[in-house]
N, C-alpha and C positions, 0 to 999 in steps of 0.2 A: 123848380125848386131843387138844390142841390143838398143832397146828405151830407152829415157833419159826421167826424169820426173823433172820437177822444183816444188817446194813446199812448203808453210810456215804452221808452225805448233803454236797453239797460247800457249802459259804457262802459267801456274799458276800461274801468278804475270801480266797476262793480256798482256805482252811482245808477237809481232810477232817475228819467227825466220823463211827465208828463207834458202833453202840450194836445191842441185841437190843430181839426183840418179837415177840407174838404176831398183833397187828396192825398191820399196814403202814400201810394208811389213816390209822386214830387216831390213829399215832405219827407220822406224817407231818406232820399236822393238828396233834398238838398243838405240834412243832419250830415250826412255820409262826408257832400264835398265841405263842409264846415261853414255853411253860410246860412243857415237858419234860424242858430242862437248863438250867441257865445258861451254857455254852458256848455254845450255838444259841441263846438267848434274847439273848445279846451280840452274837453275830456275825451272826446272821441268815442262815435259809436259801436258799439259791437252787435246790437240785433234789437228790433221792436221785440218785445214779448205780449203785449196785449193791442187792441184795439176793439172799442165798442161804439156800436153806430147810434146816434143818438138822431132825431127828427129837427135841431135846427140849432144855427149858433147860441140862442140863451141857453137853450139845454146843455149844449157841449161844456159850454163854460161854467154854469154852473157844476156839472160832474165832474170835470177839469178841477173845480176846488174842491171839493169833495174829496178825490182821491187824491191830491195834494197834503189836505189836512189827516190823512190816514197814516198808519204805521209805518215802516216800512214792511215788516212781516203780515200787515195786511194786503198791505200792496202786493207782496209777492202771493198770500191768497188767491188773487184775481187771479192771476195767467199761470199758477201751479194746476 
């Protein structure tokens, strides 16, 4: 059984973008080379600031909306 990770990553245009994943690295990597989303493939990323391990896909996803539906000055809460 593989760990889930939930994570927002901040861009270069100062935008948060959340997303889930099993690997950090890969997903990291692929925001970077722009083939992940089209959001981070427009905006470009500049660095993950948070990541939290959650016990399995429903989980992630649900905390995945979760901090979607949050502030933004909540959001930056988390990884301040």
């Amino acid at each position: 059984m593989s760990s889930w990770f939930v994570y927002i990553l901040k861009c270069e245009d100062g935008s948060l973008y959340t997303g889930i994943t099993t690997d950090i690295e890969r997903r990291l990597d692929e925001h970077q080379a722009g083939t992940a989303s089209k959001y981070t493939a427009a905006k470009g990323v500049k660095k993950m600031v948070y990541v939290e391990k959650v016990k399995d896909r429903s989980m992630a996803s649900r905390r995945e909306a979760e901090i979607k539906a949050l502030s933004r000055q909540k959001k930056q809460l988390l990884f301040k």
